[in-house]
N, C-alpha and C positions, 0 to 999 in steps of 0.2 A: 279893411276893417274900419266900422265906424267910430267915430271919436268918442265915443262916451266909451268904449272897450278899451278904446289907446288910453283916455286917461286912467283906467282902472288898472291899466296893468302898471303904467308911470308911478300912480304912487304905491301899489304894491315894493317894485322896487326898490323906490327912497325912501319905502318904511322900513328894508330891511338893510340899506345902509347906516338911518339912523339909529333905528333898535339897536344894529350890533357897535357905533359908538357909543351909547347909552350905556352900555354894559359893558365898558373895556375898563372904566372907573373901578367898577366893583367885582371884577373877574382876574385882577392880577394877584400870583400867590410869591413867594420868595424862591425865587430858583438862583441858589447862589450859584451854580457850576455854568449853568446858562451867559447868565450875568458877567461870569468871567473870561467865558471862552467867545462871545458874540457881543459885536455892538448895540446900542442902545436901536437904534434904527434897525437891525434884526430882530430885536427881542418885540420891537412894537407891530411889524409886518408881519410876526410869526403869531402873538396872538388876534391881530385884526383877520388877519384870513381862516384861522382855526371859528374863531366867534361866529364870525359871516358865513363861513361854510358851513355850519351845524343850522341854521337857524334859515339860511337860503335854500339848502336841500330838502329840507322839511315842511316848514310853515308858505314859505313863498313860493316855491315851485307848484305846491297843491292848488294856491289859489288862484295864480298865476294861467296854469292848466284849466279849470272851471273857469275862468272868463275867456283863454281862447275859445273852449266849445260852445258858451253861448255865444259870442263873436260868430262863428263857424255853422250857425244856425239849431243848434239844440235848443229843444223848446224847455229842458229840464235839467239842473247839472248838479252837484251835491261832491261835497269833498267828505269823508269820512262815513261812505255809506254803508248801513245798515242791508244787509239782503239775508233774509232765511229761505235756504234751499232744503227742499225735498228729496233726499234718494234714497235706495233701499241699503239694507246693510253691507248686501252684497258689495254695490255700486263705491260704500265708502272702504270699505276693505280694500276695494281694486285699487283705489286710489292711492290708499297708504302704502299698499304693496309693493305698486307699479313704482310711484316717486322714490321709494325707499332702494328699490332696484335702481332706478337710475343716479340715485345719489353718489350711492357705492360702486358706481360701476358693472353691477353684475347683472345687468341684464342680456348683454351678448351682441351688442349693437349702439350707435352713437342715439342721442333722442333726437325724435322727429314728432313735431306736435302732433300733424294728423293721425300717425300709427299713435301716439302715447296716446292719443283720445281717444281712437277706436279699444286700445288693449285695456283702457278706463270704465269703461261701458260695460260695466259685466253685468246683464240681467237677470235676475231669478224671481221668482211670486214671493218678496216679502212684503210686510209692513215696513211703509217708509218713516223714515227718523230724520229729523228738523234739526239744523246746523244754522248756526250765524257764521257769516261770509262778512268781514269789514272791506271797503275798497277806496281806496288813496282818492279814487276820482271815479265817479258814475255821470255817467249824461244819457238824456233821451235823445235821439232824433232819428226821423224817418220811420218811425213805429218801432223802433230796436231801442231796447236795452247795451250801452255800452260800459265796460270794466276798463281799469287800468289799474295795475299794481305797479305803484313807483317806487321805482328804488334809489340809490345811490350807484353813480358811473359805473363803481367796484363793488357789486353786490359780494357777499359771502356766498359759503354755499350753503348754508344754512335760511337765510331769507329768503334765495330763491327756489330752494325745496316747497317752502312753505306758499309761497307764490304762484306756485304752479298747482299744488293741490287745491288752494281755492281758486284758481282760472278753470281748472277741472272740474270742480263742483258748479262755478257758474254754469259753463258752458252746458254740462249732460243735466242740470235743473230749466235750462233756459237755449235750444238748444238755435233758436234765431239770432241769441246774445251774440255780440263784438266782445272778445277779452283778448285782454294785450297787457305785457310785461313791457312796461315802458321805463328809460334810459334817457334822460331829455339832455344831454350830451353827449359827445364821442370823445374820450381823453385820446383816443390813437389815429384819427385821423376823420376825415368828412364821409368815409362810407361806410356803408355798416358789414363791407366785407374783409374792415380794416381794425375790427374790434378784436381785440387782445388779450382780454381780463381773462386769465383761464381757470379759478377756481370754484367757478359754478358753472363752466361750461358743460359739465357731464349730466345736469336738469334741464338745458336747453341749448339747443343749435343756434347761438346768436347771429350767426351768421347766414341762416335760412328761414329760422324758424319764422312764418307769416305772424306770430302773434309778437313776436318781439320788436320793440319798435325802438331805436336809438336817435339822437340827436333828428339830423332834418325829419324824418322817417315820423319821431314822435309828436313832434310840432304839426306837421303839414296833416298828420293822422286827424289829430283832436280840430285844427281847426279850419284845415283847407288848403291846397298847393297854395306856396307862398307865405305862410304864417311862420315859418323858420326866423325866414330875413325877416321879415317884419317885425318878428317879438326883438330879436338880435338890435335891431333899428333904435326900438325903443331903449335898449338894455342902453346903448351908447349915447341916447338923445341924454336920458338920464345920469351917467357917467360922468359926463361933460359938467354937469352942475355939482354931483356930490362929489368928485373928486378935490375940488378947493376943500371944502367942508373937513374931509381923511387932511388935507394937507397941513392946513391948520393946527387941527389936532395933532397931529404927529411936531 
């Protein structure tokens, strides 16, 4: 990766160590039961990581993601895109159907991207109807269109309902398009056949499914084998400095 990507992602990071001290002054409320049953030093590690977590899983990770793939050679990359698709009613009916089956369970079979995209294709001669499609992370490269819906480790099942019906509408609008439910770490372990969250598993096979992409999987995706360790690298280059910084303060 070349330097001017390493330093973008460096201070990506240290912005979002120091944002979330910045705001630990003015984010403490009175929790007397807290206060009494945990030490001082618990109560200050339980809000630093709640603050940093909300604010690193959101804002930094999307940016963070958009300078891998230009790193990774996209000539085009955009966090919070804008896309209107084309389909006919049919085609959004199917969709709603289908996910709504797979939400519930009642479709009669585990999901499987390629079947739940074929059984999403419904075609009939309508007039087609225009949808806005937002997406966490879009980049161009190699003449393709790519999507990413990021989540959090532990999606709901609710989010990734919703997830998959616009990866579905990209996909059957754009049918060359890359779409991936991406996962930019594994809480259970380094492979992605070791992922465990089970309350949205019944919207996707996280564990097959080719559009899900989790920790190395999501990294190496956006920006090329080896962008795992490499972001990882920086995470700790940077570490090493803002850790005085937390200590201090604390």
């Amino acid at each position: 990766m070349k330097q001017e990507f390493r330093d973008e992602i460096e201070n990506e990071f240290e912005a979002c160590i120091r944002n979330t001290i910045a705001r630990l002054d003015n984010s403490d409320t009175r929790r007397p039961f807290h206060s009494a049953l945990l030490s001082e030093q618990a109560l200050f590690w339980s809000r630093f990581e709640r603050s940093f977590s909300t604010s690193f899983g959101q804002r930094t990770i999307e940016r963070i993601s958009k300078i891998v793939t230009l790193a990774g050679g996209a000539t085009d990359a955009r966090n919070q895109k804008e896309t209107y698709v084309s389909l006919s009613r049919g085609q959004l009916a199917a969709i709603d159907v289908h996910v709504a089956l797979l939400r519930d369970r009642g479709l009669g079979r585990p999901p499987n991207w390629d079947l739940d995209l074929a059984a999403a294709q419904y075609r009939i001669a309508e007039t087609a109807e225009e949808r806005r499609v937002i997406s966490d992370l879009w980049w161009f490269k190699n003449g393709r269109n790519h999507y990413v819906s990021i989540k959090t480790v532990k999606p709901n099942i609710d989010q990734t309902a919703e997830a998959k019906r616009d990866l579905l509408k990209l996909k059957i609008n754009d049918p060359a398009a890359e779409v991936y439910f991406g996962l930019y770490y594994n809480p259970y372990g380094e492979n992605k056949a070791e992922y465990a969250w089970t309350p949205p598993m019944g919207v996707f096979d996280f564990r097959n499914d080719p559009v899900v992409l989790i920790g190395r999987g999501y990294w190496d995706t956006l920006g090329g084998e080896g962008t795992y360790d490499e972001v990882l690298e920086i995470a700790q280059e940077v570490g090493a400095r803002t850790r005085d910084l937390i200590d201090r303060l604390r």
